[in-house]
TORZA-969991 format. One record per residue: x negated, y, z of N, C-alpha, C, O in turn; residue number from 1; residue in three letters. Coordinates in Angstrom, 1 decimal. Layout:
+--------+--------+--------+--------+--------+--------+--------+--------+--------+--------+--------+--------+-----+------+
|    n_X |    n_Y |    n_Z |   ca_X |   ca_Y |   ca_Z |    c_X |    c_Y |    c_Z |    o_X |    o_Y |    o_Z | seq | type |
+--------+--------+--------+--------+--------+--------+--------+--------+--------+--------+--------+--------+-----+------+
|      X |      Y |      Z |      X |      Y |      Z |      X |      Y |      Z |      X |      Y |      Z | NUM |  ALA |
...
+--------+--------+--------+--------+--------+--------+--------+--------+--------+--------+--------+--------+-----+------+
This chain:
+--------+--------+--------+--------+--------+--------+--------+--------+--------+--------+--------+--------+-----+------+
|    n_X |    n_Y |    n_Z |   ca_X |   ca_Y |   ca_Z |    c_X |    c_Y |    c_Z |    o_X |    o_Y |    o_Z | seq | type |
+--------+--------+--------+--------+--------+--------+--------+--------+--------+--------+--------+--------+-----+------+
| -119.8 |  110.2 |   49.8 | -118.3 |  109.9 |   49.6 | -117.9 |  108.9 |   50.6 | -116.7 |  109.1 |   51.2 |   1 |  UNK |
| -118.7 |  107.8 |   51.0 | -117.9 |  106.6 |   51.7 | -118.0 |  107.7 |   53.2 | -116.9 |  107.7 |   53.8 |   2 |  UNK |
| -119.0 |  108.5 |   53.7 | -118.8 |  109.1 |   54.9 | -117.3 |  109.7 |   55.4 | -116.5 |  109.5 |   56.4 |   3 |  UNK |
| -117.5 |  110.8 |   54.1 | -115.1 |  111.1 |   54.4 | -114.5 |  110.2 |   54.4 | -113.5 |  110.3 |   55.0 |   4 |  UNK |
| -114.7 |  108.8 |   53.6 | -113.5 |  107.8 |   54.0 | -113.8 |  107.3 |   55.3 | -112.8 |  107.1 |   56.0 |   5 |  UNK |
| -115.0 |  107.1 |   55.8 | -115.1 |  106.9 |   57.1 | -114.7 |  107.7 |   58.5 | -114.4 |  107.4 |   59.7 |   6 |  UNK |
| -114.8 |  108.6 |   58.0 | -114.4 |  109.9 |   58.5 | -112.7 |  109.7 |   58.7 | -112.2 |  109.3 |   59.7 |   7 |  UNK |
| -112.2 |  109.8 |   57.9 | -110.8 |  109.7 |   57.4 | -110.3 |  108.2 |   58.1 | -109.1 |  108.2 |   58.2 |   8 |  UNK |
| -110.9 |  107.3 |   58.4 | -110.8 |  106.0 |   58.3 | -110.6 |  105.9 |   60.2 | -109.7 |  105.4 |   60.7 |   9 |  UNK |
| -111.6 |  106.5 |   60.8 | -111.3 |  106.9 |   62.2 | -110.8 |  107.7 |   63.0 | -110.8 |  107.7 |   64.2 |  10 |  UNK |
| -110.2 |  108.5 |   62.1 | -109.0 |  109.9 |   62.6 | -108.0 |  109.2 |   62.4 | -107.1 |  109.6 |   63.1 |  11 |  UNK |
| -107.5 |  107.9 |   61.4 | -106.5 |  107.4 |   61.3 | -106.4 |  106.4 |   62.6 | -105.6 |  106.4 |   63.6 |  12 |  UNK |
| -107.6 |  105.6 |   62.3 | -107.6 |  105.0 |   63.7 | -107.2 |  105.1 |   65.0 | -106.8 |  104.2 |   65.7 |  13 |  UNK |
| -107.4 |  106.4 |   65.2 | -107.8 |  107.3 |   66.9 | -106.3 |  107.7 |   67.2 | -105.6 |  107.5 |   68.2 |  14 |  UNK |
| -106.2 |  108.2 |   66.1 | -104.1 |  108.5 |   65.8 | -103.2 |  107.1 |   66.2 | -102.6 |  106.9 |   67.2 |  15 |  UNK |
| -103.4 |  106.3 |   65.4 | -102.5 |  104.9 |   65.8 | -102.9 |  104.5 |   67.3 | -102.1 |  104.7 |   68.2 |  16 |  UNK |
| -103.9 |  104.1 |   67.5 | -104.4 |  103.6 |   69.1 | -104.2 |  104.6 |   69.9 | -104.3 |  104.2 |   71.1 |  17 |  UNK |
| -103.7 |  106.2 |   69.9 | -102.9 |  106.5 |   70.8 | -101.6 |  106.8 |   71.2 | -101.2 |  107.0 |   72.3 |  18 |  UNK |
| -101.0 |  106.7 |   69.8 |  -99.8 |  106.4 |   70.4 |  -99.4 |  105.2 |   70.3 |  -98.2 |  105.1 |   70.5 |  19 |  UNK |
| -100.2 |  103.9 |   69.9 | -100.0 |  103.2 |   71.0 | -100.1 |  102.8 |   71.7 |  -99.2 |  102.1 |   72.1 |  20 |  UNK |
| -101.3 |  103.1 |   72.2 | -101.1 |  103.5 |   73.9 | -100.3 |  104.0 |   74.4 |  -99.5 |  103.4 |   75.1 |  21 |  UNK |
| -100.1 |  105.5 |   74.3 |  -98.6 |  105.9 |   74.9 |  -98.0 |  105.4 |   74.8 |  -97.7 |  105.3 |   75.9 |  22 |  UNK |
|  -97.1 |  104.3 |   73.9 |  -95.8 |  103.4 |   73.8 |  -96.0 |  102.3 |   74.6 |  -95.2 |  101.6 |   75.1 |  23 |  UNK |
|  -97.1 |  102.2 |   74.6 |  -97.9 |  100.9 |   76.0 |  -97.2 |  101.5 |   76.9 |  -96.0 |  101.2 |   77.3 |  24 |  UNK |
|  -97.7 |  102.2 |   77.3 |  -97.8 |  102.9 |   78.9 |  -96.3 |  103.2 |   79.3 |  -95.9 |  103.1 |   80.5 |  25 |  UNK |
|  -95.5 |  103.6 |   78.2 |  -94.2 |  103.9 |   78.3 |  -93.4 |  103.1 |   78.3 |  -92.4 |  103.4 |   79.0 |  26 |  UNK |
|  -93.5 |  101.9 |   77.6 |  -93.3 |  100.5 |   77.6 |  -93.2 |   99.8 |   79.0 |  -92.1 |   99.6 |   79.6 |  27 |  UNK |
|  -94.5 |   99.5 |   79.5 |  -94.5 |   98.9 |   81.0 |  -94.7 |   99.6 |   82.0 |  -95.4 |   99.1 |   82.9 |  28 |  UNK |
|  -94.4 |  101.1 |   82.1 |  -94.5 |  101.5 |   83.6 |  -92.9 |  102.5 |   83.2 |  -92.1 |  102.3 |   84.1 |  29 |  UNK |
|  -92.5 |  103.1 |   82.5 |  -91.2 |  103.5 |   82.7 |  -90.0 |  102.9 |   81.9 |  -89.1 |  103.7 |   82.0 |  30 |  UNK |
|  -89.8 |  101.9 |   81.2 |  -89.2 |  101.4 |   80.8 |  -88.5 |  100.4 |   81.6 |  -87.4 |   99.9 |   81.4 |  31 |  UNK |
|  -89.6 |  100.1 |   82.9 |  -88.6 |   98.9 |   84.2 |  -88.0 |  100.2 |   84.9 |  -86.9 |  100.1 |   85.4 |  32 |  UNK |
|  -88.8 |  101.5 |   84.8 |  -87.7 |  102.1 |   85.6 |  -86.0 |  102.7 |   85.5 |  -85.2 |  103.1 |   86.2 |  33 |  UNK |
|  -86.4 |  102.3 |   84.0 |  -85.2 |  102.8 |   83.2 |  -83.8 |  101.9 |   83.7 |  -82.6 |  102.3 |   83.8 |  34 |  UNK |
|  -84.7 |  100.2 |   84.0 |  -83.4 |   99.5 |   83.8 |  -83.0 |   99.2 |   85.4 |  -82.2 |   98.6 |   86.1 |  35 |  UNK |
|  -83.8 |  100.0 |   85.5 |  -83.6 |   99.9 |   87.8 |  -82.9 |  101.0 |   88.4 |  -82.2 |  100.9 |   89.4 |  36 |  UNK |
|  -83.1 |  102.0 |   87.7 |  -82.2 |  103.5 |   87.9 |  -82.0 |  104.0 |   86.8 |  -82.5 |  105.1 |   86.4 |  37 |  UNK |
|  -81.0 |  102.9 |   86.0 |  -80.1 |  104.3 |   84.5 |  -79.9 |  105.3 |   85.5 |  -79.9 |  105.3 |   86.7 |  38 |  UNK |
|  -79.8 |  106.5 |   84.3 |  -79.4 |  108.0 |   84.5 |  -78.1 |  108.0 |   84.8 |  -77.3 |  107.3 |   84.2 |  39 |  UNK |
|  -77.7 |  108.9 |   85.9 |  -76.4 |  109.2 |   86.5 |  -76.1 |  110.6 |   86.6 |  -76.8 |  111.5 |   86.9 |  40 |  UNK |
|  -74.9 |  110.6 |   86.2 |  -74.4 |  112.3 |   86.1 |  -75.0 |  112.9 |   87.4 |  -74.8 |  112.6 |   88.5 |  41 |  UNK |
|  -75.9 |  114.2 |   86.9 |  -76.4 |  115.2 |   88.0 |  -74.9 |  116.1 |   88.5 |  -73.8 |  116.3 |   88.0 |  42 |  UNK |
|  -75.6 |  116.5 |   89.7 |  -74.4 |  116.8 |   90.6 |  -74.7 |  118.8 |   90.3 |  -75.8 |  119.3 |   90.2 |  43 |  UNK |
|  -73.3 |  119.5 |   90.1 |  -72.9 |  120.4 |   89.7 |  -74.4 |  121.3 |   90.9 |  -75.5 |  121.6 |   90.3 |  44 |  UNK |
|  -74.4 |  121.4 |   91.9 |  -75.3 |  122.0 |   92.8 |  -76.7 |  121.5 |   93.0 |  -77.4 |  122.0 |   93.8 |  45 |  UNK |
|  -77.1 |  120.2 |   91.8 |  -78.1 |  120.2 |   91.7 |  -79.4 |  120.9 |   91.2 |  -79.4 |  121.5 |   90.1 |  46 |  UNK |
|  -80.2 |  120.9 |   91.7 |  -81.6 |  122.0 |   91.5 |  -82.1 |  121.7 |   90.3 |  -81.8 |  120.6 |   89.8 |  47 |  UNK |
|  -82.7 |  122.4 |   89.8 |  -83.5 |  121.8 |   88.1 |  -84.7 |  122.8 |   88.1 |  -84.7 |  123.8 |   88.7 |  48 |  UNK |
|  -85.6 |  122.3 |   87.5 |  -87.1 |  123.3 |   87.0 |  -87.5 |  122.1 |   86.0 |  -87.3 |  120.9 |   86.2 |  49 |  UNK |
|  -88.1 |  122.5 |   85.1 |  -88.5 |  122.0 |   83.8 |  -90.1 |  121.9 |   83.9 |  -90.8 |  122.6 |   84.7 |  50 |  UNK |
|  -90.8 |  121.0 |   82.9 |  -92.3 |  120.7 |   82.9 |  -93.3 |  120.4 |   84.2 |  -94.4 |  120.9 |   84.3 |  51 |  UNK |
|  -92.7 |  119.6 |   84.9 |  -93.2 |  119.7 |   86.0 |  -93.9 |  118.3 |   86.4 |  -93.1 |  117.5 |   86.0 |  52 |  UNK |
|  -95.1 |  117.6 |   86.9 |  -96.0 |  116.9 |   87.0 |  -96.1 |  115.9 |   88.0 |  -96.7 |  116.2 |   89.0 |  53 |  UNK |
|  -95.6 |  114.7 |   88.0 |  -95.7 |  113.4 |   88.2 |  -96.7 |  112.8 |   88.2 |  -97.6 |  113.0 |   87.5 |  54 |  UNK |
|  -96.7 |  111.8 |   89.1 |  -97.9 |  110.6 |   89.0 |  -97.7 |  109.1 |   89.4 |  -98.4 |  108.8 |   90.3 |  55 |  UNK |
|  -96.8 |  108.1 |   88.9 |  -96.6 |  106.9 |   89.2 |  -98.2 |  106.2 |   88.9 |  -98.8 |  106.2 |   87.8 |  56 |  UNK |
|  -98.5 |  105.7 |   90.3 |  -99.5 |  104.6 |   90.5 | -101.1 |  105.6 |   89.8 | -101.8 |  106.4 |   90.4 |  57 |  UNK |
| -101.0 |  105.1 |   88.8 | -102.3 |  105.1 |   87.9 | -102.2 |  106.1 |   86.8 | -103.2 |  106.6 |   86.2 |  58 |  UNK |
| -100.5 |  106.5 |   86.5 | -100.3 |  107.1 |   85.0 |  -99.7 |  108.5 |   86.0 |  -99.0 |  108.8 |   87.0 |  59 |  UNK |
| -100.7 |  109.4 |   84.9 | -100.2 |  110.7 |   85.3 |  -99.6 |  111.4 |   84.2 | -100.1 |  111.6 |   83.1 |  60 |  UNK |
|  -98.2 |  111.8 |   84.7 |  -97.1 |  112.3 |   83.3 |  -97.3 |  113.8 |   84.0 |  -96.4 |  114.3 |   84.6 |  61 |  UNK |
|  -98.5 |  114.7 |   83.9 |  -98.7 |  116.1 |   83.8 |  -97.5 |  116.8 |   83.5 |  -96.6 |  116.0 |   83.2 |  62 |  UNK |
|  -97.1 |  118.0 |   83.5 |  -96.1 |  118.8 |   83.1 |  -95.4 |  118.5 |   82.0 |  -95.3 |  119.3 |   81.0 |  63 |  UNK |
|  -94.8 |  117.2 |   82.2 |  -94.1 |  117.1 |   80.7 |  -92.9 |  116.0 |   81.5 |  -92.6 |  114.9 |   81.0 |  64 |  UNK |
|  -92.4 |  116.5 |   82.9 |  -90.9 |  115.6 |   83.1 |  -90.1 |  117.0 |   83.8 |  -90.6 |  117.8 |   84.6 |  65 |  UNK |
|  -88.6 |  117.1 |   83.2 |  -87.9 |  117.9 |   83.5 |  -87.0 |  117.2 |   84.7 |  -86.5 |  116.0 |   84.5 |  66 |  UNK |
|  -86.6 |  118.1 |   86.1 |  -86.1 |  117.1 |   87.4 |  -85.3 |  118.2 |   87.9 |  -85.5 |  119.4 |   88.3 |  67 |  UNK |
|  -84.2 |  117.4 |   87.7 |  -82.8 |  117.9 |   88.9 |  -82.6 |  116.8 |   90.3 |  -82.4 |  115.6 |   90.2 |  68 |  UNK |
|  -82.8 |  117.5 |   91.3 |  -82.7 |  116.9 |   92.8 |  -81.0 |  117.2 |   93.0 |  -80.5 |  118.2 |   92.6 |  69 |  UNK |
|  -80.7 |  116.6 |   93.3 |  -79.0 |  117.0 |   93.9 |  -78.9 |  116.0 |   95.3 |  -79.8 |  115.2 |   95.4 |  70 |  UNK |
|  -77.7 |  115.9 |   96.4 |  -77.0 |  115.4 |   96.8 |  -77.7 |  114.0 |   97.4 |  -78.0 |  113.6 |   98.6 |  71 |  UNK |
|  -77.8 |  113.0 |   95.8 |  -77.7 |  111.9 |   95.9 |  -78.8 |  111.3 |   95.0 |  -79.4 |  110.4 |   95.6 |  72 |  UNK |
|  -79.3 |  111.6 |   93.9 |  -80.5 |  111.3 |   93.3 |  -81.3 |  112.7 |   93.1 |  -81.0 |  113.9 |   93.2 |  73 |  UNK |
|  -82.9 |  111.9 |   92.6 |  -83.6 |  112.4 |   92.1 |  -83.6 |  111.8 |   90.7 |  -83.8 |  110.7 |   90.4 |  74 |  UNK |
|  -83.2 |  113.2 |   89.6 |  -83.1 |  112.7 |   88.2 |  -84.7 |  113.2 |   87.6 |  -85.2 |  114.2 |   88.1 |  75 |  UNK |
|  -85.4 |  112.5 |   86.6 |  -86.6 |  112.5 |   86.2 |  -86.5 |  112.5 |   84.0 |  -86.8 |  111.6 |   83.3 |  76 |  UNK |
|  -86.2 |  113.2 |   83.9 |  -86.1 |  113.0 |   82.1 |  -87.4 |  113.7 |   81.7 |  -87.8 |  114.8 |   81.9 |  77 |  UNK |
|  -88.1 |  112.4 |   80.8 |  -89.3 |  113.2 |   80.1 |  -89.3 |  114.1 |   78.7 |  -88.5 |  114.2 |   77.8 |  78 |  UNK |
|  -90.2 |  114.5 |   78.9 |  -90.4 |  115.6 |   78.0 |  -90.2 |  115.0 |   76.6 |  -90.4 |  113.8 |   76.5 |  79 |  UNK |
|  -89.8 |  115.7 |   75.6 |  -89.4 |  115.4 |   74.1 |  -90.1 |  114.3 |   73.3 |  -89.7 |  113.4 |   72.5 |  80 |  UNK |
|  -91.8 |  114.8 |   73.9 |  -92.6 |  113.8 |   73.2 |  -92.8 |  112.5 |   73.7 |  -93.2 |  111.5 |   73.1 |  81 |  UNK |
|  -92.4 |  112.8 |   74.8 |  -92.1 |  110.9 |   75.4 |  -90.9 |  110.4 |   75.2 |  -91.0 |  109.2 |   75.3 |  82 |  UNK |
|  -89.9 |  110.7 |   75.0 |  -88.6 |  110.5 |   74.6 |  -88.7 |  109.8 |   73.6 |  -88.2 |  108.6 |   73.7 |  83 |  UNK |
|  -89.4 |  110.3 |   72.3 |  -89.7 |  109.8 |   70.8 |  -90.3 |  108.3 |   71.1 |  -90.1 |  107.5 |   70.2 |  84 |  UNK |
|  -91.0 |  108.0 |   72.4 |  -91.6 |  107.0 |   72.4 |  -90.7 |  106.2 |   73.3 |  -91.4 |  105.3 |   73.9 |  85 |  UNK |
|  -89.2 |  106.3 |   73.6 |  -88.3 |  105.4 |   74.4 |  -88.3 |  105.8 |   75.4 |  -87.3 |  105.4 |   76.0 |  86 |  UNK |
|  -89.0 |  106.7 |   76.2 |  -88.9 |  107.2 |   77.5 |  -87.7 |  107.4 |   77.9 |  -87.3 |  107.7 |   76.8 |  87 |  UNK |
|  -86.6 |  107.4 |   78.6 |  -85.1 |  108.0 |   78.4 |  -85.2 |  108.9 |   80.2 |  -86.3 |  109.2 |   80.7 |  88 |  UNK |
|  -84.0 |  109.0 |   80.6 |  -84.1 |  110.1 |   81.7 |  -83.3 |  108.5 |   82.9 |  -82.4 |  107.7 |   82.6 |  89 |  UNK |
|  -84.0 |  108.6 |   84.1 |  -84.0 |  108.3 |   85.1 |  -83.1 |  109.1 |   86.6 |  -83.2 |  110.3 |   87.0 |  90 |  UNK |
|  -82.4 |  108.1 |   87.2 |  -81.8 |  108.3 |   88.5 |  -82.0 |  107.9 |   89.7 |  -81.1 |  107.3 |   90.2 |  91 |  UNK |
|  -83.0 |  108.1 |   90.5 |  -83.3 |  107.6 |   91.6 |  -82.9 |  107.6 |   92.6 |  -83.5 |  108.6 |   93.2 |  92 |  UNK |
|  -81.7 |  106.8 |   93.8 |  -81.3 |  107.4 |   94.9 |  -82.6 |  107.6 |   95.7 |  -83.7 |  107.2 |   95.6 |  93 |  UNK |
|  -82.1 |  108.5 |   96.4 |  -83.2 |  109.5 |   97.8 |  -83.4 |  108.0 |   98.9 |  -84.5 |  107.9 |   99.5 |  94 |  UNK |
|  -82.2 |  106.9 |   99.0 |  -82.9 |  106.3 |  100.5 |  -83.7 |  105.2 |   99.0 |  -83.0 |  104.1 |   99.2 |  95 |  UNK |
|  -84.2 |  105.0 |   98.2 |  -84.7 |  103.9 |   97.1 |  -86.4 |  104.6 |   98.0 |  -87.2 |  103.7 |   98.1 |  96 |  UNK |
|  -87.0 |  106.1 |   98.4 |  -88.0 |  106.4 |   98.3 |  -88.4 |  106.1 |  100.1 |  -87.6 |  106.3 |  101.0 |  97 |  UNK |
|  -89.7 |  105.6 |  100.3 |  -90.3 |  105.3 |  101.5 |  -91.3 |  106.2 |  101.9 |  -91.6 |  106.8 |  100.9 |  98 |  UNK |
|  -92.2 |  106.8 |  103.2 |  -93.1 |  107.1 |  103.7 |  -93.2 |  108.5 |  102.9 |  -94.3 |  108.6 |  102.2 |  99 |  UNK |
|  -92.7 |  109.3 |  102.8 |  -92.7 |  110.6 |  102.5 |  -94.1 |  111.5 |  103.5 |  -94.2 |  111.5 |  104.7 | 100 |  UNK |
|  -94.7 |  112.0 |  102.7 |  -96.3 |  112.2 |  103.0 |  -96.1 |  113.4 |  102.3 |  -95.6 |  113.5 |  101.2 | 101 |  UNK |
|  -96.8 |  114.6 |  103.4 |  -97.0 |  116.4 |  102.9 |  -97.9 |  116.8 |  103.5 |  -97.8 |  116.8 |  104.8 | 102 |  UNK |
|  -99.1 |  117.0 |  102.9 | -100.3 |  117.3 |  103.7 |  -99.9 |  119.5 |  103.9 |  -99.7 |  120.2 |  102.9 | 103 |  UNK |
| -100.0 |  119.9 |  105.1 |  -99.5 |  121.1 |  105.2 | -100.1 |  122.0 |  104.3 | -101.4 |  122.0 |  104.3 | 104 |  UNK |
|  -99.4 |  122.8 |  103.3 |  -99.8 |  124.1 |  103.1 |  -99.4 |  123.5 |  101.5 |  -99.2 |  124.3 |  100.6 | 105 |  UNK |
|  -99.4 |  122.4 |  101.3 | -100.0 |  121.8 |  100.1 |  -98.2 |  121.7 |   98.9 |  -97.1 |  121.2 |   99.1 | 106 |  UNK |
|  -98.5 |  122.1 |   98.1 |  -97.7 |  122.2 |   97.3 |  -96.8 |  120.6 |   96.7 |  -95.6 |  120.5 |   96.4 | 107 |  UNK |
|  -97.9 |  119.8 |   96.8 |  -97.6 |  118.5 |   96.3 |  -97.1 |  117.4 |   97.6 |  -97.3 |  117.7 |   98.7 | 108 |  UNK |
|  -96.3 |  116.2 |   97.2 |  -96.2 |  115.6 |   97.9 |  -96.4 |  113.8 |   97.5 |  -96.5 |  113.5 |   96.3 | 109 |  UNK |
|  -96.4 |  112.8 |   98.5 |  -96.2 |  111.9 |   98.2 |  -95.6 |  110.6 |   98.7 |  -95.4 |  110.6 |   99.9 | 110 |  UNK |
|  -95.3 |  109.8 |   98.2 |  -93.9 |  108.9 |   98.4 |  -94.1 |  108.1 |   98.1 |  -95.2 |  108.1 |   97.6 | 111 |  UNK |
|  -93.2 |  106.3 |   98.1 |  -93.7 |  105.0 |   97.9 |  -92.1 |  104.7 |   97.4 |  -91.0 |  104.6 |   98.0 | 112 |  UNK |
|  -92.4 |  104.4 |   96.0 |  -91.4 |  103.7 |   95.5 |  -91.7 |  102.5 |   94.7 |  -92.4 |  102.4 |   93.8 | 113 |  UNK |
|  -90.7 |  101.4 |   95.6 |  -91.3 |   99.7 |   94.7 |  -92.4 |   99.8 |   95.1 |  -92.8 |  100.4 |   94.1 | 114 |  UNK |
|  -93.4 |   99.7 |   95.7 |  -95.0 |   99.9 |   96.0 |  -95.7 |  100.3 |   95.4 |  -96.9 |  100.0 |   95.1 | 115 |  UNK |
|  -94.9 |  101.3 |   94.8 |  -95.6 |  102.4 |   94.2 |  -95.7 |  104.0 |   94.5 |  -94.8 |  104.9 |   94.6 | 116 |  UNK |
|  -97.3 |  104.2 |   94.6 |  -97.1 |  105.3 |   95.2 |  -97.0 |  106.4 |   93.8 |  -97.5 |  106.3 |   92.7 | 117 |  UNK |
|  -96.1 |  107.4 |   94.2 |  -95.6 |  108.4 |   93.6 |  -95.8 |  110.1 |   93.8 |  -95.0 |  110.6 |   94.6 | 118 |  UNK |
|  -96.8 |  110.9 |   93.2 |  -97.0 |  112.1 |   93.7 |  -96.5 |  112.9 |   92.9 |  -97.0 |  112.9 |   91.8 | 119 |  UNK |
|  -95.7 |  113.8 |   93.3 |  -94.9 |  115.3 |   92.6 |  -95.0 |  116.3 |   93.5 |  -95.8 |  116.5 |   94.4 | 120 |  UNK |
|  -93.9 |  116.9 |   92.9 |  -93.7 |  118.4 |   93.8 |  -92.9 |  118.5 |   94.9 |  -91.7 |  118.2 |   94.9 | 121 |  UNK |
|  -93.5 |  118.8 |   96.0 |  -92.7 |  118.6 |   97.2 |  -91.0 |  119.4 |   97.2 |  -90.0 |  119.0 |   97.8 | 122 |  UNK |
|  -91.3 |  120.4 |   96.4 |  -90.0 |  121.1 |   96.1 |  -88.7 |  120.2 |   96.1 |  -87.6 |  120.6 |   96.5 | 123 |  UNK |
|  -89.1 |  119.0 |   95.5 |  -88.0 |  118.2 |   95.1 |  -88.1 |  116.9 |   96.3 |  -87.2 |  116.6 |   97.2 | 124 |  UNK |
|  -89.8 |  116.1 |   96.1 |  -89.4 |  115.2 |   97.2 |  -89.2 |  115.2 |   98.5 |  -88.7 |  114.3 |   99.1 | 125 |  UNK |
|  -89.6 |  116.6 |   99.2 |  -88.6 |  116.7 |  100.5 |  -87.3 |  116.2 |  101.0 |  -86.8 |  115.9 |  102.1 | 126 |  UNK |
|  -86.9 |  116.3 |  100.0 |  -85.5 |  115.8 |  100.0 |  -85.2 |  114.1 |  100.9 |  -84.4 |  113.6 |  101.7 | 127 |  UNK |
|  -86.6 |  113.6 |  100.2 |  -86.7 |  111.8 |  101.0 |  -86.5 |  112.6 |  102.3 |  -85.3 |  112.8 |  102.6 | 128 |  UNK |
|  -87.2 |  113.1 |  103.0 |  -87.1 |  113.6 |  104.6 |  -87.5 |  115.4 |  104.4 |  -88.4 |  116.1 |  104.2 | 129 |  UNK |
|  -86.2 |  115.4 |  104.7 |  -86.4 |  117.3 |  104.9 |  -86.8 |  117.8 |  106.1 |  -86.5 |  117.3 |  107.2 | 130 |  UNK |
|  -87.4 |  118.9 |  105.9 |  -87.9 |  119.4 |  107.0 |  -87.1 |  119.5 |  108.2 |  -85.9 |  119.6 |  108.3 | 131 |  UNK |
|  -88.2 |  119.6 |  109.4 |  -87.3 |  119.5 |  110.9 |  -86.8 |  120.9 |  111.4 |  -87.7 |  121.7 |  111.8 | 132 |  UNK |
|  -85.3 |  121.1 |  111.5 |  -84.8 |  122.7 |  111.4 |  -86.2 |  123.3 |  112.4 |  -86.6 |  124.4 |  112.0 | 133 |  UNK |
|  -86.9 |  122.8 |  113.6 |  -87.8 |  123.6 |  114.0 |  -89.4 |  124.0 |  113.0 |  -90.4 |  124.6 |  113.2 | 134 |  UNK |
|  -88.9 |  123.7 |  112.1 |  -90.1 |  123.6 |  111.0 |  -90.1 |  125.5 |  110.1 |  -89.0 |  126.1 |  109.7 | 135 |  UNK |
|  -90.9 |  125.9 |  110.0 |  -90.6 |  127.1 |  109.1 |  -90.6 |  126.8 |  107.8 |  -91.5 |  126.0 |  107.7 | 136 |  UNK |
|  -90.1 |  126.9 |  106.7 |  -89.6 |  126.8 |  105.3 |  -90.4 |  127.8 |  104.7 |  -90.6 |  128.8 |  105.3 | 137 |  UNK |
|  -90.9 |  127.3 |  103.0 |  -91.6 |  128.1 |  102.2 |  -91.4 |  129.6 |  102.1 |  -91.0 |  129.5 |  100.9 | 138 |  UNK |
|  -91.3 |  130.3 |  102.3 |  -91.1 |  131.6 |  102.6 |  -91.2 |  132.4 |  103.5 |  -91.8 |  133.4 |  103.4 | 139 |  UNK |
|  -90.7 |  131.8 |  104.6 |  -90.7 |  131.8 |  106.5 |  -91.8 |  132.3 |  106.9 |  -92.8 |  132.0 |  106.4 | 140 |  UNK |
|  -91.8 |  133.5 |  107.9 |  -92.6 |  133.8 |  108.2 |  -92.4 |  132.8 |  109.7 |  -91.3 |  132.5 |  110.1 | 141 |  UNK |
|  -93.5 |  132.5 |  110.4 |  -93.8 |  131.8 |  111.5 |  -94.4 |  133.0 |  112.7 |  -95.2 |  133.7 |  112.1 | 142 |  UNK |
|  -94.3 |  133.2 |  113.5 |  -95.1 |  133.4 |  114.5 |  -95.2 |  133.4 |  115.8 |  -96.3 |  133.8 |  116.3 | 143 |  UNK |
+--------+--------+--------+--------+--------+--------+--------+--------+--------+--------+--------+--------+-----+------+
């Protein structure tokens, strides 16, 4: 009998210590970002794709931030289950991002914001520096 309560006793455990952890993590890595880029109305022609995979510094937010690029920011809103934990949705102006880095062929990209480095989908961070019109574009055939 004391084994299921023990049992029982560390499934409860394992449950609380991770989400709070998550509310840790959510807490001090995107909650300064919140108060450094509140969310700003996305722009009518801005791009959107859903579940898509981030990496600030150390924390990797896997397919769970939905991102509209437009004009003038990069908008970042997490996914539902980080929300519940205070996450809220983010506006980043494009000149805020430094050293825009695309290793060729490669889907991903990476960038330096606040000295932090940042890796997503190039689809969107191109935008810090878009390609050079002599450049061929995802589709393009080159020859």
């Amino acid at each position: 009998m004391w084994v299921t309560w023990l049992i029982i006793g560390v499934v409860i455990f394992d449950l609380a210590f991770t989400f709070f952890l998550i509310w840790a993590i959510m807490t001090n890595t995107w909650k300064p970002l919140m108060k450094k880029y509140p969310a700003q109305e996305q722009g009518e022609d801005a791009v959107r794709r859903n579940f898509q995979s981030f990496k600030f510094g150390m924390i990797s937010l896997g397919c769970s931030i939905h991102v509209a690029a437009d004009e003038y920011h990069l908008h970042l809103t997490p996914a539902s289950f980080f929300r519940r934990f205070g996450a809220g949705a983010i506006s980043i102006p494009w000149n805020s991002f430094q050293d825009y880095k695309r290793k060729k062929g490669s889907r991903w990209a990476e960038v330096r914001l606040d000295n932090t480095r940042v890796v997503g989908p190039a689809w969107c961070l191109e935008l810090v520096e878009p390609p050079a019109d002599n450049e061929p574009q995802q589709g393009d055939t080159a020859y």
